[in-house]
C-alpha positions as CSV (number, residue, x, y, z in Angstrom):
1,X,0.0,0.0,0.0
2,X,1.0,3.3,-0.5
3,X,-0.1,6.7,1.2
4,X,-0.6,9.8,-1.3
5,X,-0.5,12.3,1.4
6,X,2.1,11.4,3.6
7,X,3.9,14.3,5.5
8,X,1.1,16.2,6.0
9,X,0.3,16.3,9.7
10,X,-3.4,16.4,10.9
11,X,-5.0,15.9,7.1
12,X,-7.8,13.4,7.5
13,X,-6.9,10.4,5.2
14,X,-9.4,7.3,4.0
15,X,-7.7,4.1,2.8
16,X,-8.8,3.3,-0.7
17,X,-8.7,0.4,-3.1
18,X,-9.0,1.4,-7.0
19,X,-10.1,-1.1,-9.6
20,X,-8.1,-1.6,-12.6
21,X,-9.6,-2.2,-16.0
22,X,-9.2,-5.1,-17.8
23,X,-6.8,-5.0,-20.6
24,X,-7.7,-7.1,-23.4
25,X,-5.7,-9.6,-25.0
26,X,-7.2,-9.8,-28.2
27,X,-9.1,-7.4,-30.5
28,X,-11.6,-7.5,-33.2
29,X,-11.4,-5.7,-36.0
30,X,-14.2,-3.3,-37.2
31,X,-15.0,-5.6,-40.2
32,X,-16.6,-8.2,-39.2
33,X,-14.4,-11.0,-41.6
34,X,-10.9,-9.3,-40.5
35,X,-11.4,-12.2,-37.5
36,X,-9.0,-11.2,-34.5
37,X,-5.9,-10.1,-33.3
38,X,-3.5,-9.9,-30.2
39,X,-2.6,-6.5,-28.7
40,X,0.6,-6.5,-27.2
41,X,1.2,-8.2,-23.8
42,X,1.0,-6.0,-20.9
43,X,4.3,-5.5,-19.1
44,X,3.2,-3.3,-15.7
45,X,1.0,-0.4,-14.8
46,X,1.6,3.1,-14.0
47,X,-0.5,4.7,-11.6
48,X,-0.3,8.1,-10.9
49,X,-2.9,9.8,-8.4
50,X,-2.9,13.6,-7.4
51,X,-5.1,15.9,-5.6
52,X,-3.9,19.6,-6.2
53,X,-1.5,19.4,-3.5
54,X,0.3,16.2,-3.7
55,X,0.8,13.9,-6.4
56,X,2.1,10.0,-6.3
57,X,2.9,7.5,-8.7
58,X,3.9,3.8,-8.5
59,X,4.7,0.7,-10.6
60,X,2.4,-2.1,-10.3
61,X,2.1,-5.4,-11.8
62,X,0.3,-6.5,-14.8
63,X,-1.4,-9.5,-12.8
64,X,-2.6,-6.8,-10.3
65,X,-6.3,-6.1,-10.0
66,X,-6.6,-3.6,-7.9
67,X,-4.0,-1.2,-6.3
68,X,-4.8,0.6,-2.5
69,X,-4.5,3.9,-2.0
70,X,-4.2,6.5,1.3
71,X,-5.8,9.9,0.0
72,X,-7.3,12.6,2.1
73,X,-10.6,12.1,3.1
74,X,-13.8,13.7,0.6
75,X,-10.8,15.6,-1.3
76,X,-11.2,15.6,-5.2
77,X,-8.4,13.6,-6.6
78,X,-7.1,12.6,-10.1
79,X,-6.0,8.8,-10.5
80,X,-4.8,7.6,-13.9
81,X,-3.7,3.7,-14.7
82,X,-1.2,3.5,-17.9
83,X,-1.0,0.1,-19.2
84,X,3.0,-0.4,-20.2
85,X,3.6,-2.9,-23.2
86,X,7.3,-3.9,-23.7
87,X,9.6,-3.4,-26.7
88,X,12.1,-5.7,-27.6
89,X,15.8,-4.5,-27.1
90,X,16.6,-5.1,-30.6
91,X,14.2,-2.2,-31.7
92,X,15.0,-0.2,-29.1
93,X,18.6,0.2,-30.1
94,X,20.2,-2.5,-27.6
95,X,18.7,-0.8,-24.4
96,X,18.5,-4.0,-22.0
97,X,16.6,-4.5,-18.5
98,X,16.8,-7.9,-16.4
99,X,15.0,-9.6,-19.1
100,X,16.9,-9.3,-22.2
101,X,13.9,-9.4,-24.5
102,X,12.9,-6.3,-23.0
103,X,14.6,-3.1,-24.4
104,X,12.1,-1.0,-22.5
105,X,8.9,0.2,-21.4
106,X,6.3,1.7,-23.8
107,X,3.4,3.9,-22.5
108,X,1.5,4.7,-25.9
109,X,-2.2,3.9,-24.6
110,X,-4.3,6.5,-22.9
111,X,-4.8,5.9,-19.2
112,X,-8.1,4.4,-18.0
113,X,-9.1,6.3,-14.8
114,X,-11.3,7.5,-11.9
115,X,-12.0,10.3,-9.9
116,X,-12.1,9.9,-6.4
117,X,-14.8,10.3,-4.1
118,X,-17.7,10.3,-7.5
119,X,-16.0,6.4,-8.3
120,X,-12.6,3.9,-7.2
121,X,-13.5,2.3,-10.3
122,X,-10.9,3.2,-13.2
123,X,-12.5,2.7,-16.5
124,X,-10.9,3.3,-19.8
125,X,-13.8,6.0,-20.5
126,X,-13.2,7.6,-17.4
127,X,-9.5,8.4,-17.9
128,X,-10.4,11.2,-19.7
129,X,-12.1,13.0,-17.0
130,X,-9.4,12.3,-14.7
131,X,-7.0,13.6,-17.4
132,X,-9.2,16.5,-17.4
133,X,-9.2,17.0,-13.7
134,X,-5.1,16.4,-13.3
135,X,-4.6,19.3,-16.0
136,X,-6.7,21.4,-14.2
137,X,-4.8,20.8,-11.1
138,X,-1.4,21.4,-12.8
139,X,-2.7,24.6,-15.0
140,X,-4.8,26.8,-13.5
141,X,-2.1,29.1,-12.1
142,X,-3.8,29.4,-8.8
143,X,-3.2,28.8,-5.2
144,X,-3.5,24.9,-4.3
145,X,-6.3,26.4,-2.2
146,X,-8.2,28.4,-4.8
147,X,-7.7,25.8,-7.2
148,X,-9.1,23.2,-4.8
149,X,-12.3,25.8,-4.5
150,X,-13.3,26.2,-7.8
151,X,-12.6,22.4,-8.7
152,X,-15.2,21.8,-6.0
153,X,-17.9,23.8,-7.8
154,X,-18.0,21.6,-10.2
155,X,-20.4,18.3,-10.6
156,X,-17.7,15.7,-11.5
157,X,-20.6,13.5,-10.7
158,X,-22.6,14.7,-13.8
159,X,-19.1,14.6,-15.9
160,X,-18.8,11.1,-15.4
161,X,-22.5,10.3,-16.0
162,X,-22.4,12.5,-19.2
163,X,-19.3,10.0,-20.4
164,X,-21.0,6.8,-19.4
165,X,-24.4,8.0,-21.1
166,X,-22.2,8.1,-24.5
167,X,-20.8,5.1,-24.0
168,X,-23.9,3.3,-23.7
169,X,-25.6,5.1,-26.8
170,X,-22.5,3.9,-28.9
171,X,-20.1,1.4,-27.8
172,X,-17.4,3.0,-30.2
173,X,-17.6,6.2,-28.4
174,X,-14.1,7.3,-28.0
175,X,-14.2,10.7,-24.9
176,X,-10.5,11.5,-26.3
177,X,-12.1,12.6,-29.7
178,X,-13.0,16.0,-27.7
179,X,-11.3,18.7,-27.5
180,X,-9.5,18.8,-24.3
181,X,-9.2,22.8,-24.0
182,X,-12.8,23.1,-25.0
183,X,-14.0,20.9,-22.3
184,X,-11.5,22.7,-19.5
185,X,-12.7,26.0,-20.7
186,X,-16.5,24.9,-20.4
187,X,-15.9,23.8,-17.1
188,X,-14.5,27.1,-16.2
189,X,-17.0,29.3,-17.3
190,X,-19.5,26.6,-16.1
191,X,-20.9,25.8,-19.9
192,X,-20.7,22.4,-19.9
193,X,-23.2,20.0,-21.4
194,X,-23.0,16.7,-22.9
195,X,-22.5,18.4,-26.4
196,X,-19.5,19.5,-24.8
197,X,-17.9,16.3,-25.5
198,X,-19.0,15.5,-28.3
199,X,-15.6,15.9,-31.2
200,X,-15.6,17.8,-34.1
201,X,-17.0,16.7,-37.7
202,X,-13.5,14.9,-38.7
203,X,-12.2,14.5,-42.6
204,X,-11.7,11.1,-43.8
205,X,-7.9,11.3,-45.6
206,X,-5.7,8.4,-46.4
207,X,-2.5,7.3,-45.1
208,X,-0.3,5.3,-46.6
209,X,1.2,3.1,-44.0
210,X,3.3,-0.6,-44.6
211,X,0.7,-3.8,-44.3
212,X,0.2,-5.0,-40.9
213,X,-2.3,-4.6,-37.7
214,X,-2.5,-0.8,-36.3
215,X,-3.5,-0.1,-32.7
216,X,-4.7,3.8,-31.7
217,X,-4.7,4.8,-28.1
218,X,-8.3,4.7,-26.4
219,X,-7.7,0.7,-26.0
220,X,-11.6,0.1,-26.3
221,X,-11.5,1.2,-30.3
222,X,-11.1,-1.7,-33.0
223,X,-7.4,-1.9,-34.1
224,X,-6.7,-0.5,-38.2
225,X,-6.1,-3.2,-40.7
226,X,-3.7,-2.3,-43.7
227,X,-3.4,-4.2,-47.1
228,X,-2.4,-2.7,-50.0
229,X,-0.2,-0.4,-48.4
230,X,-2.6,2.3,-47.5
231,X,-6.3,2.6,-45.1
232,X,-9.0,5.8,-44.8
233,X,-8.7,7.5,-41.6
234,X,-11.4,9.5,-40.0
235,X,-9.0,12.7,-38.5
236,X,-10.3,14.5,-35.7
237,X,-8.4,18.1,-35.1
238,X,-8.2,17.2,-31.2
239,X,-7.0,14.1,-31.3
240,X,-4.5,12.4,-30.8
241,X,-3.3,11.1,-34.4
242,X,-0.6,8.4,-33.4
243,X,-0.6,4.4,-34.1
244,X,1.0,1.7,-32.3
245,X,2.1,-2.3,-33.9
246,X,2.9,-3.4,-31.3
247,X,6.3,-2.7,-31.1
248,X,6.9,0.8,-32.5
249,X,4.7,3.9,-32.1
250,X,4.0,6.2,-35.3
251,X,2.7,9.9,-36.2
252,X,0.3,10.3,-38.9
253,X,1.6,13.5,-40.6
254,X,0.9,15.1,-43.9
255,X,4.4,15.7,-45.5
256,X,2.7,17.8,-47.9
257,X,0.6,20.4,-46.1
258,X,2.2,20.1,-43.1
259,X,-0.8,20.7,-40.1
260,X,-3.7,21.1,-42.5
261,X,-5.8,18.1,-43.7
262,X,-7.0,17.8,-47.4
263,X,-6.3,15.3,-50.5
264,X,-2.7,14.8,-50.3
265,X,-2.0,11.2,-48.7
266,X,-0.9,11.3,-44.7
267,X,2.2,9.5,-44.3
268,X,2.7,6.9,-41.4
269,X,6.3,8.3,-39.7
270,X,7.7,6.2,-36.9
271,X,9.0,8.1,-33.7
272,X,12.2,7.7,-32.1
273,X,12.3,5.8,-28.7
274,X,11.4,8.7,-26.8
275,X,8.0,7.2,-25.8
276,X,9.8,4.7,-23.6
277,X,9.2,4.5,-19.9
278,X,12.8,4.1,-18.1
279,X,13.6,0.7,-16.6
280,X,15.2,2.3,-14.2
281,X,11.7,2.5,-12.1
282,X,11.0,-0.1,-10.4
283,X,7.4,-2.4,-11.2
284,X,6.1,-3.4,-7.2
285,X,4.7,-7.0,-7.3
């Protein structure tokens, strides 16, 4: 077990135990004769929880279920779960760990997630609104106290009812489609609605990629088939346009009109091993 908000004397804390999501093993493709396939194994999680005041993060492992947590008592608090799949050290440019098929740790999907008191459930639809909540904490330029205030007059409550309501009208859903600033600005001036959240109209394009199974980050969407060398892509200006095979992430970019979308084919560009999560940290059994 591990206490957020230790070394602060007097704060009221509540013992906690958050639910991790399941993270599948295989995954259908949207057509239904594309039969299916097997996402990369997962290595570890990392959770990271934070209140406004103090933050904590730990390793756990990926046979883990749930993971306990000492937080201060009714206070509004942030916890994200990052599934970590492994690269093999022969793509990562010889980087070893104790296991020397293992170059490294990769955190490309997005986090499931819950916000503390409204659920200690993490769901990968709810890591958005604890995304939400965590940038709030670590943007809004104010005291921790102020900050704490106005994130208080919110109804997190109806945020993550607004999320699950979408869900359940389409499966395929994906909350990371919005825009992020458009929903933290709404909160702020206290506009928000379920429209909020809805994304943008997106433009189909085509990217021309090499033949093989593509994963995006919200782990709930079907992965991308390619044959032929290229697929159609629906691109959503908020998103987040990156790919994953398994192995090696990749940007979608257009090397013609670079940031505008239109006719010209995207281009699939892998990205250097940036995205890798030091071994160095250590995973807690």
């Amino acid at each position: 077990m591990s206490c957020l908000l230790s070394g602060i004397p007097g704060a009221k804390t509540e013992r906690i135990t958050v639910t991790l999501p399941i993270y599948p093993k295989e995954s259908v493709l949207a057509r239904a004769d594309s039969g299916v396939y097997m996402r990369s194994r997962l290595a570890s999680w990392l959770v990271i929880a934070e209140d406004g005041e103090k933050s904590f993060r730990q390793f756990i492992g990926a046979e883990a279920r749930t993971i306990a947590l000492c937080v201060r008592k009714n206070r509004l608090t942030s916890v994200l779960c990052y599934p970590l799949n492994p690269q093999s050290a022969a793509d990562s440019g010889g980087v070893s760990s104790a296991d020397d098929s293992v170059g490294g740790l990769i955190s490309f999907f997005a986090p499931a997630g819950c916000i503390y008191p409204i659920s200690t459930a993490a769901e990968w639809s709810s890591g958005f609104e604890a995304d939400v909540l965590q940038d709030i904490f670590r943007g809004t330029g104010e005291s921790v106290g102020d900050t704490a205030a106005f994130c208080s007059r919110f109804n997190w409550a109806r945020f993550h009812r607004e999320i699950d309501a979408l869900v359940s009208e389409d499966a395929r859903f994906n909350p990371w489609l919005a825009a992020k600033q458009t929903v933290a600005g709404a909160i702020a001036g206290n506009a928000f609605s379920k429209n909020t959240l809805k994304p943008q109209k997106p433009t189909e394009v085509t990217v021309n990629a090499p033949d093989g199974i593509f994963f995006s980050p919200y782990v709930p969407s079907a992965p991308f088939a390619v044959s032929g060398g290229a697929f159609s892509y629906l691109y959503y200006e908020a998103a987040d346009h990156t790919l994953f095979d398994g192995n090696a992430v990749f940007l979608m970019r257009n090397p013609a009109r670079s940031g505008r979308v239109g006719n010209a084919p995207f281009v699939l560009a892998r990205m250097p091993p940036s995205s890798l999560v030091s071994v160095d940290w250590k995973v807690e059994k």
